[in-house]
PAVO-766581 format. One record per residue (C-alpha): x, y, z; residue in three letters; residue number from 1. Coordinates in nm, 2 decimals, padded with zeros to 4 digits. Layout:
<atoms>
<atom px="X" py="Y" pz="Z" r="ALA" k="NUM"/>
...
</atoms>
This chain:
<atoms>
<atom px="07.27" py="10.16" pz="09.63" r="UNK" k="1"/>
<atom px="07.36" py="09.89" pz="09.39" r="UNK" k="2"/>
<atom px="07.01" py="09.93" pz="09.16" r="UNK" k="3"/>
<atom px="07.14" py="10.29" pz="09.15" r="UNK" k="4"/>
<atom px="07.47" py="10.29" pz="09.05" r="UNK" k="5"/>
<atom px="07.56" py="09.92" pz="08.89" r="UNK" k="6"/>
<atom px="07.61" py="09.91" pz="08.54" r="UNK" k="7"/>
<atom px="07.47" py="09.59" pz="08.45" r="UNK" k="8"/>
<atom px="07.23" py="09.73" pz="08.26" r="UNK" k="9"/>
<atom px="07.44" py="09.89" pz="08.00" r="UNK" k="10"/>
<atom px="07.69" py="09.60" pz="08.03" r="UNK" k="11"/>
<atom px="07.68" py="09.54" pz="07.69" r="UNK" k="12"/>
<atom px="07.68" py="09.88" pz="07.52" r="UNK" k="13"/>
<atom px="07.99" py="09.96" pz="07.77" r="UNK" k="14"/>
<atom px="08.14" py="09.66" pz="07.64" r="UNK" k="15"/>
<atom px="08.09" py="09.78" pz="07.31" r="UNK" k="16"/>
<atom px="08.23" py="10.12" pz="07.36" r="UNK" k="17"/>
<atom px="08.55" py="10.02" pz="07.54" r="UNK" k="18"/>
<atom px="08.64" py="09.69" pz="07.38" r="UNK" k="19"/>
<atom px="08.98" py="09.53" pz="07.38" r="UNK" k="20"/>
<atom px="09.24" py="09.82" pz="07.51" r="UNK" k="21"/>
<atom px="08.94" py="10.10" pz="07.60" r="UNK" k="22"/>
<atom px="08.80" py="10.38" pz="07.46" r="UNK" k="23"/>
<atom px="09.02" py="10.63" pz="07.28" r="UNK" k="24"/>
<atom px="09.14" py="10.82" pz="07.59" r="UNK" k="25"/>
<atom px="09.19" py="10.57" pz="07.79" r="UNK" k="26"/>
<atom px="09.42" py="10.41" pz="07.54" r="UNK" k="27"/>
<atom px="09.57" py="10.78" pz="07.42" r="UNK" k="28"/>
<atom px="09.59" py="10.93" pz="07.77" r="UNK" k="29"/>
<atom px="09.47" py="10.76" pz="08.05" r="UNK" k="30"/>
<atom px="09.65" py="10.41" pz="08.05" r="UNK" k="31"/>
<atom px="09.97" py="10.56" pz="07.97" r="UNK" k="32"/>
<atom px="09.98" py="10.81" pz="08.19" r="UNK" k="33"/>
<atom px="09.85" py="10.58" pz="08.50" r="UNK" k="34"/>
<atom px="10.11" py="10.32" pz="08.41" r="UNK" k="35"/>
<atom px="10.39" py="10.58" pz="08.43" r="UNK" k="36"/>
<atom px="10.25" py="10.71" pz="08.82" r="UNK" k="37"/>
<atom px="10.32" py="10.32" pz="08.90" r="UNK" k="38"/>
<atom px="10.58" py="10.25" pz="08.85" r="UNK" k="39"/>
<atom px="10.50" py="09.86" pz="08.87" r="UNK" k="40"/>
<atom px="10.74" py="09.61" pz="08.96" r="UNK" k="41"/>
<atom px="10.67" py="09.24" pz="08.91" r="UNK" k="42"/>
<atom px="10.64" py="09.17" pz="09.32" r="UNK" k="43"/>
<atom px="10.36" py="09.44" pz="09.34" r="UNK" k="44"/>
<atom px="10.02" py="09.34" pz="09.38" r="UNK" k="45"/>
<atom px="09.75" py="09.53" pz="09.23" r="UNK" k="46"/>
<atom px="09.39" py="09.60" pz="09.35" r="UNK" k="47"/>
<atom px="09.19" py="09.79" pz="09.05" r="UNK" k="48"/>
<atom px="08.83" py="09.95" pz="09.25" r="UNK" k="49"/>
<atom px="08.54" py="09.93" pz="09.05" r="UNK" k="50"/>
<atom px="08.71" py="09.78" pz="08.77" r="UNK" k="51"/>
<atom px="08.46" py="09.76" pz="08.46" r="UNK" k="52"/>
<atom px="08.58" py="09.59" pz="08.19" r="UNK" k="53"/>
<atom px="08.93" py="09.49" pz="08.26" r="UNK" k="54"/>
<atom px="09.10" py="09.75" pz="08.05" r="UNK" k="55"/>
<atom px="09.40" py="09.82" pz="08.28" r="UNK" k="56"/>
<atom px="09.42" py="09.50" pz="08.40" r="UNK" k="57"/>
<atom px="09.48" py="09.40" pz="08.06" r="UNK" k="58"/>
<atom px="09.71" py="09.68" pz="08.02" r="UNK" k="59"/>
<atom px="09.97" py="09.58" pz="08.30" r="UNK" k="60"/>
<atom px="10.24" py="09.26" pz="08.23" r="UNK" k="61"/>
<atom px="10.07" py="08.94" pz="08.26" r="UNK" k="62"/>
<atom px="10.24" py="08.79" pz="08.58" r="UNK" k="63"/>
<atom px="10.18" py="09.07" pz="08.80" r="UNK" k="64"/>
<atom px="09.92" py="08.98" pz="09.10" r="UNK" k="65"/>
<atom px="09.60" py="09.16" pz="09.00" r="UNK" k="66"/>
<atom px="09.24" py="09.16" pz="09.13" r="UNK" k="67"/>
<atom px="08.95" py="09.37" pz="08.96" r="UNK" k="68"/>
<atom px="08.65" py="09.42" pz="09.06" r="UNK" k="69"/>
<atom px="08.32" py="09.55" pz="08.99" r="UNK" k="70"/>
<atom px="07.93" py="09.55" pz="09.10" r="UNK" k="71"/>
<atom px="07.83" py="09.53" pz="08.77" r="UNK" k="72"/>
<atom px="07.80" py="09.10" pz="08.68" r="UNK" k="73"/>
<atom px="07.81" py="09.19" pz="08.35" r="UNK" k="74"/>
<atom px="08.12" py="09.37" pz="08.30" r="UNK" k="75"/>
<atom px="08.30" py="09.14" pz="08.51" r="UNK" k="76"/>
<atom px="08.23" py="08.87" pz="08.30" r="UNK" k="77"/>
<atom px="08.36" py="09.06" pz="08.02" r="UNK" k="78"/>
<atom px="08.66" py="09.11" pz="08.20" r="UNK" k="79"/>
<atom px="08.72" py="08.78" pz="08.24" r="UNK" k="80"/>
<atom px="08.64" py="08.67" pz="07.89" r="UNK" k="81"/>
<atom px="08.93" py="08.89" pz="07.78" r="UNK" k="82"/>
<atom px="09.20" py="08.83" pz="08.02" r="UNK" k="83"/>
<atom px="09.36" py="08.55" pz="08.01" r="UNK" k="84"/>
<atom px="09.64" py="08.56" pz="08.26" r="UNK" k="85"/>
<atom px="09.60" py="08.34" pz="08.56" r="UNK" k="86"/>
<atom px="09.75" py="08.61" pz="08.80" r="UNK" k="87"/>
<atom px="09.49" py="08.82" pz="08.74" r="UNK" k="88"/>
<atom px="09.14" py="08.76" pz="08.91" r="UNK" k="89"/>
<atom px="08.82" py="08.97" pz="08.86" r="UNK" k="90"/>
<atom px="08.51" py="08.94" pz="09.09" r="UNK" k="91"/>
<atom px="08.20" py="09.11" pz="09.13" r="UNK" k="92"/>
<atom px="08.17" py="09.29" pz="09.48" r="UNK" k="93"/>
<atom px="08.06" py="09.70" pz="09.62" r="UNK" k="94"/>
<atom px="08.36" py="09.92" pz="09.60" r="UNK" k="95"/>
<atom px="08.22" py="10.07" pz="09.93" r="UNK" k="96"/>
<atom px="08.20" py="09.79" pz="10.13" r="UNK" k="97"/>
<atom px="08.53" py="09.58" pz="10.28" r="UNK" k="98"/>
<atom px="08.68" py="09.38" pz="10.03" r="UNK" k="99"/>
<atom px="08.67" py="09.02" pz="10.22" r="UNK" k="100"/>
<atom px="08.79" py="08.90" pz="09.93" r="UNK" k="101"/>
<atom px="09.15" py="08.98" pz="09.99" r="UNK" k="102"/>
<atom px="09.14" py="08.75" pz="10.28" r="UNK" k="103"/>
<atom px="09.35" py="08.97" pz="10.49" r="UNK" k="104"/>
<atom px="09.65" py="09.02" pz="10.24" r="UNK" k="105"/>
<atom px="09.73" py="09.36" pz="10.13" r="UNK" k="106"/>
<atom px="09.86" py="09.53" pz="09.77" r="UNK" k="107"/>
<atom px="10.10" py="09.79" pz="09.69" r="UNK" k="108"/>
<atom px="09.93" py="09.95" pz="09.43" r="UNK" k="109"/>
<atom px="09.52" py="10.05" pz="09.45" r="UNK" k="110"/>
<atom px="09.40" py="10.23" pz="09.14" r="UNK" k="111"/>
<atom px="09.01" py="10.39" pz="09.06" r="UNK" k="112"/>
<atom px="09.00" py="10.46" pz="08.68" r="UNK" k="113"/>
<atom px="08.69" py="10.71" pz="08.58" r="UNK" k="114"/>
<atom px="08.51" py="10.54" pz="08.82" r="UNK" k="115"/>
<atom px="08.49" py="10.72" pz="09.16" r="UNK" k="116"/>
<atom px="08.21" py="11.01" pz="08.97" r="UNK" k="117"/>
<atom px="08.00" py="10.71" pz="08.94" r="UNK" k="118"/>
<atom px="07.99" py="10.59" pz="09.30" r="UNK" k="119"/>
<atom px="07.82" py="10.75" pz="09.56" r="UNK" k="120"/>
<atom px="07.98" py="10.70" pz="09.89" r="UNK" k="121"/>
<atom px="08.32" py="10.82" pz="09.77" r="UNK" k="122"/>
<atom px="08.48" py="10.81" pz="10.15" r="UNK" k="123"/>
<atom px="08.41" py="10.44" pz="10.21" r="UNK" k="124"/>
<atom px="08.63" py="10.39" pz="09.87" r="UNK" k="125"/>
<atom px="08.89" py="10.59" pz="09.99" r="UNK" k="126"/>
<atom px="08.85" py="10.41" pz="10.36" r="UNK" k="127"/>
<atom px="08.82" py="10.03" pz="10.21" r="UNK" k="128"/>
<atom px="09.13" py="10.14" pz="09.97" r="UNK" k="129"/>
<atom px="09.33" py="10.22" pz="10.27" r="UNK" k="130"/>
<atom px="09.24" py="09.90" pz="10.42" r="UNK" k="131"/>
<atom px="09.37" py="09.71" pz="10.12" r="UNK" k="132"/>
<atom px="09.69" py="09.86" pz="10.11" r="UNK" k="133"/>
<atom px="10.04" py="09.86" pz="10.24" r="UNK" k="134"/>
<atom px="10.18" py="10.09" pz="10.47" r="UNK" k="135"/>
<atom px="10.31" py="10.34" pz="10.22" r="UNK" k="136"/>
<atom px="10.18" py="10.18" pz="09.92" r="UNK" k="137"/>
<atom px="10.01" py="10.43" pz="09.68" r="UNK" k="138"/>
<atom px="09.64" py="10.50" pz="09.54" r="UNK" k="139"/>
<atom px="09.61" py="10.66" pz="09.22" r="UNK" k="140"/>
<atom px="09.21" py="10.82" pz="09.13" r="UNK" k="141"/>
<atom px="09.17" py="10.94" pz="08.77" r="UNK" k="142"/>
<atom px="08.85" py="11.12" pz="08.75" r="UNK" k="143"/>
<atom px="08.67" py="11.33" pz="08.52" r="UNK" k="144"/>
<atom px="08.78" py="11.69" pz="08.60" r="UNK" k="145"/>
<atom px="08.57" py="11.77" pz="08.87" r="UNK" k="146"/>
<atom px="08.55" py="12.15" pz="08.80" r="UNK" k="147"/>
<atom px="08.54" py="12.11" pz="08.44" r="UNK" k="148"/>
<atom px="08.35" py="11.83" pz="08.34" r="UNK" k="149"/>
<atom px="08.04" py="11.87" pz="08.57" r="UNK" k="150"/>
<atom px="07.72" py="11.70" pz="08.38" r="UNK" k="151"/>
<atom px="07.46" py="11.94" pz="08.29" r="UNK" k="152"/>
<atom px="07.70" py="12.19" pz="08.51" r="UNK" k="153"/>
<atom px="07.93" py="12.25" pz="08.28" r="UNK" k="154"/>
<atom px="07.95" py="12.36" pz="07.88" r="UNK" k="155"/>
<atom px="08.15" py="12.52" pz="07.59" r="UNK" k="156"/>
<atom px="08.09" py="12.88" pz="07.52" r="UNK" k="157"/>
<atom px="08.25" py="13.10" pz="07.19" r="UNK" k="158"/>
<atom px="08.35" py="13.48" pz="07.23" r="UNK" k="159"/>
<atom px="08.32" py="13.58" pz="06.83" r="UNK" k="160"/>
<atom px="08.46" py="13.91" pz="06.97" r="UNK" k="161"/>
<atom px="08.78" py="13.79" pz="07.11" r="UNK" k="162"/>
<atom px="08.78" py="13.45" pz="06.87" r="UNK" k="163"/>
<atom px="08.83" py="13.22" pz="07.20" r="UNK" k="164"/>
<atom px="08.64" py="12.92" pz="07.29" r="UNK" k="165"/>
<atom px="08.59" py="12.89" pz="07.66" r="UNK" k="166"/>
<atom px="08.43" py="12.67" pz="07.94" r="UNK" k="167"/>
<atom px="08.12" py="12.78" pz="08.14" r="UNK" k="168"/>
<atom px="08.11" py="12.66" pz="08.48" r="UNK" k="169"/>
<atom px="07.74" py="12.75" pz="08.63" r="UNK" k="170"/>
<atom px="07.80" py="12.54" pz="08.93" r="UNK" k="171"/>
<atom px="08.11" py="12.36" pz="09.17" r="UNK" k="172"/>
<atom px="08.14" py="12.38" pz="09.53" r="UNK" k="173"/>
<atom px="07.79" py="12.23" pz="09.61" r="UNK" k="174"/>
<atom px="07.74" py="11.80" pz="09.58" r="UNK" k="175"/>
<atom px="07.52" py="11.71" pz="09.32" r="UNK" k="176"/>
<atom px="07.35" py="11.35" pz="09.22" r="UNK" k="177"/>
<atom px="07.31" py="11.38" pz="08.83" r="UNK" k="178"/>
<atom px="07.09" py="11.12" pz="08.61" r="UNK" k="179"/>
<atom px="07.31" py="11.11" pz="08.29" r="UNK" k="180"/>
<atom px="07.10" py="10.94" pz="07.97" r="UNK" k="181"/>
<atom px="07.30" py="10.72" pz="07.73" r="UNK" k="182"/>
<atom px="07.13" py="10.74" pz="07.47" r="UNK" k="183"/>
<atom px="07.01" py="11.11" pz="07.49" r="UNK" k="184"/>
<atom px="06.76" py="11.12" pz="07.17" r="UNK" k="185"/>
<atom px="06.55" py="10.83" pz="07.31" r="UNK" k="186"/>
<atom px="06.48" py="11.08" pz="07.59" r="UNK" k="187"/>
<atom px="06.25" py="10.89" pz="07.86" r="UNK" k="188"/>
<atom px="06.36" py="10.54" pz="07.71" r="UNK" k="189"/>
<atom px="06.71" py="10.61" pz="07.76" r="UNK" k="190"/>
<atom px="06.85" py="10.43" pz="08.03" r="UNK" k="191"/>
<atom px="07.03" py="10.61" pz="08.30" r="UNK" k="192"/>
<atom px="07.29" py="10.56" pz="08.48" r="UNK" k="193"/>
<atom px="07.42" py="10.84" pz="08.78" r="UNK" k="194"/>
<atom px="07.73" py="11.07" pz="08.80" r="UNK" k="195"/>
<atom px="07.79" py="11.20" pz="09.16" r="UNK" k="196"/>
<atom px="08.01" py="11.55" pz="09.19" r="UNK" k="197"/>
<atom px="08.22" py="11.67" pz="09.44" r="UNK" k="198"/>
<atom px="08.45" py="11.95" pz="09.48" r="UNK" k="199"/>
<atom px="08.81" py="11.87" pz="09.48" r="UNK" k="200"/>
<atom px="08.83" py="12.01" pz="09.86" r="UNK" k="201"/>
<atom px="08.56" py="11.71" pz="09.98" r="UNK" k="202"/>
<atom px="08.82" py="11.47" pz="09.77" r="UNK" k="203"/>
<atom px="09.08" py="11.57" pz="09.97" r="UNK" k="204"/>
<atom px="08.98" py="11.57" pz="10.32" r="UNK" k="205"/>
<atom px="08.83" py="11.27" pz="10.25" r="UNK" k="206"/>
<atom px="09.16" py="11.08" pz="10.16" r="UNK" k="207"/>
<atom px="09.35" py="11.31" pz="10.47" r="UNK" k="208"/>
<atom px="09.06" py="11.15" pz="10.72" r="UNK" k="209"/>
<atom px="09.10" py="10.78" pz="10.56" r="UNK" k="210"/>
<atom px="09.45" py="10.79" pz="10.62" r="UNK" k="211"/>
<atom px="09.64" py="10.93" pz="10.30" r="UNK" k="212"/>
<atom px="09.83" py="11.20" pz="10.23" r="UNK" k="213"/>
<atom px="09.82" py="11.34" pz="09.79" r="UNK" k="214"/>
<atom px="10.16" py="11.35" pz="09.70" r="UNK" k="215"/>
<atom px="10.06" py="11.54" pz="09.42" r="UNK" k="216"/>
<atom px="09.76" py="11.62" pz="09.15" r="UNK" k="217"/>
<atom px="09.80" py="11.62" pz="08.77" r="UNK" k="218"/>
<atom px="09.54" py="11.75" pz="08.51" r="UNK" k="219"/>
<atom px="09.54" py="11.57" pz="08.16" r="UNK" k="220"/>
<atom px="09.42" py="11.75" pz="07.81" r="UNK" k="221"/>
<atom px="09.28" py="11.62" pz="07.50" r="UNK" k="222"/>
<atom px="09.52" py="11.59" pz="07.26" r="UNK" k="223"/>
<atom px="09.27" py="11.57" pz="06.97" r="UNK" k="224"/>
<atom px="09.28" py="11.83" pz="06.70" r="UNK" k="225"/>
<atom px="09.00" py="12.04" pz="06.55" r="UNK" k="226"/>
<atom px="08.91" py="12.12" pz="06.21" r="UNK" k="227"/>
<atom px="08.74" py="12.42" pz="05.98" r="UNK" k="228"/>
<atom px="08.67" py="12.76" pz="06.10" r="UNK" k="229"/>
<atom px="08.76" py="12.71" pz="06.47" r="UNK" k="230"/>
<atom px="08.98" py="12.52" pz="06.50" r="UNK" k="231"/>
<atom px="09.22" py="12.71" pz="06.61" r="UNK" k="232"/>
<atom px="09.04" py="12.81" pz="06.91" r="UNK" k="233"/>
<atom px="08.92" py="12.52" pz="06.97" r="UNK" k="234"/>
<atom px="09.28" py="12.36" pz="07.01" r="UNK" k="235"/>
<atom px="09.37" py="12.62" pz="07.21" r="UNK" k="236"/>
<atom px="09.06" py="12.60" pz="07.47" r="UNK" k="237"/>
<atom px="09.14" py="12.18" pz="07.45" r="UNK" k="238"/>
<atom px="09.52" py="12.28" pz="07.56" r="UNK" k="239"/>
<atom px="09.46" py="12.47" pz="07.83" r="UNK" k="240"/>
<atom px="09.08" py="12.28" pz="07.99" r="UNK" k="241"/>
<atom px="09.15" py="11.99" pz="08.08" r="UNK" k="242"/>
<atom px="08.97" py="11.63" pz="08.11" r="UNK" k="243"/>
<atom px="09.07" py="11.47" pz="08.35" r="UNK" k="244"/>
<atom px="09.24" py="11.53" pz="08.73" r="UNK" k="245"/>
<atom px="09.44" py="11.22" pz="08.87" r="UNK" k="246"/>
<atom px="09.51" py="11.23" pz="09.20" r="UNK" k="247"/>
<atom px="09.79" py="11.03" pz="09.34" r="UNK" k="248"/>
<atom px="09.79" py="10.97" pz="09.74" r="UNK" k="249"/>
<atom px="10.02" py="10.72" pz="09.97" r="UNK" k="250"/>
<atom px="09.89" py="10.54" pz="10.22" r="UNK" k="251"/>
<atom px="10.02" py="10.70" pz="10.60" r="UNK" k="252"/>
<atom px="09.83" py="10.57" pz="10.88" r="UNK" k="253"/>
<atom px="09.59" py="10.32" pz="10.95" r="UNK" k="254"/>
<atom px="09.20" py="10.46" pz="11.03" r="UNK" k="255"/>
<atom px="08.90" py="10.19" pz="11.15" r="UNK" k="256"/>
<atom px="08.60" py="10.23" pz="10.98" r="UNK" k="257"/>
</atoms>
């Protein structure tokens, strides 16, 4: 699984792309909004699955216990170039395996950041989460909206007739494994990485059977503003479609693996 779905071999250009405090929504939207489901207190401890670059770790106070960590080498070392607090550790390991690294202690808080699309085996994320966590501590996914933002699946549509912009949705309920170019216009030499879709109903049961229960589900917008002829519309459709789902789920029960 890990030649298909590390990053290390866009390391650098992700790197690029996110830099100090992320890419635009996750320092507009995402980080914010995360921080504000957290409610973080400075005895918590912090687990951050598939972690990338570091950018929430960087995000919460500095003397909070915090471990990130990613499969991509790459990015880890990134993250670790940029953080300086010594409360916060980053390490390269599978986010679908059991995290040994913990050594038996356990975290209040358990966060997956735009991540989970990305890895294949979503239920042993949601099991090994559970594993890492306190009886009632809480697990917040943000994912790319999973009816909505569907690679290849999914695309923007104008009605000149009614002067709307809308979303297509050609496909949703079935799982799909889509190759996803970087760099589209190099075609073939593009190099890949791998977005996996679910519906939200395989999400769902799969925290319920790992041991959660959602507490609740928010959708986020764009808050980005158009310009020229449709912009309007296009405001409009950006209001109402949204990016991103977050799902926020507490830890109930304990389930082996």
């Amino acid at each position: 699984m890990s030649t298909k779905t590390s990053w290390d071999h866009i390391g650098d250009w992700y790197a690029e792309l996110t830099k100090e405090k992320g890419h635009y929504f996750h320092k507009a939207i995402v980080i914010p909004k995360v921080l504000s489901l957290l409610h973080l207190k400075k005895t918590d401890r912090v687990l951050d699955i598939a972690c990338g670059t570091g950018t929430f770790g960087r995000s919460i106070p500095k003397d909070i216990y915090y471990v990130g960590f990613d499969l991509s080498n790459t990015l880890i070392q990134e993250a670790k170039k940029k953080d300086t607090s010594h409360h916060h550790t980053y390490l390269v390991a599978d986010a679908t395996k059991p995290y040994i690294f913990l050594q038996g202690k356990t975290v209040a808080r358990a966060v997956c950041i735009l991540a989970l699309q990305n890895i294949e085996s979503y239920k042993n994320v949601f099991l090994h989460a559970a594993t890492a966590l306190d009886s009632g501590g809480v697990f917040v996914i943000v994912l790319n909206h999973p009816m909505f933002r569907i690679p290849r699946q999914t695309s923007w549509g104008f009605d000149e007739q009614n002067k709307l912009q809308y979303r297509r949705v050609n496909r949703y309920l079935s799982p799909l494994n889509i190759p996803i170019a970087i760099h589209p216009s190099k075609q073939h030499r593009s190099p890949i990485v791998w977005s996996f879709h679910q519906p939200l109903s395989a999400y769902v049961t799969g925290l319920r059977e790992t041991g959660f229960v959602i507490t609740h589900i928010e959708e986020w917008t764009s808050d980005k503003k158009s310009e020229g002829k449709y912009a309007k519309a296009e405001d409009f459709a950006r209001s109402e479609i949204p990016l991103f789902m977050t799902i926020v789920a507490k830890k109930v029960k304990n389930v082996c693996g």
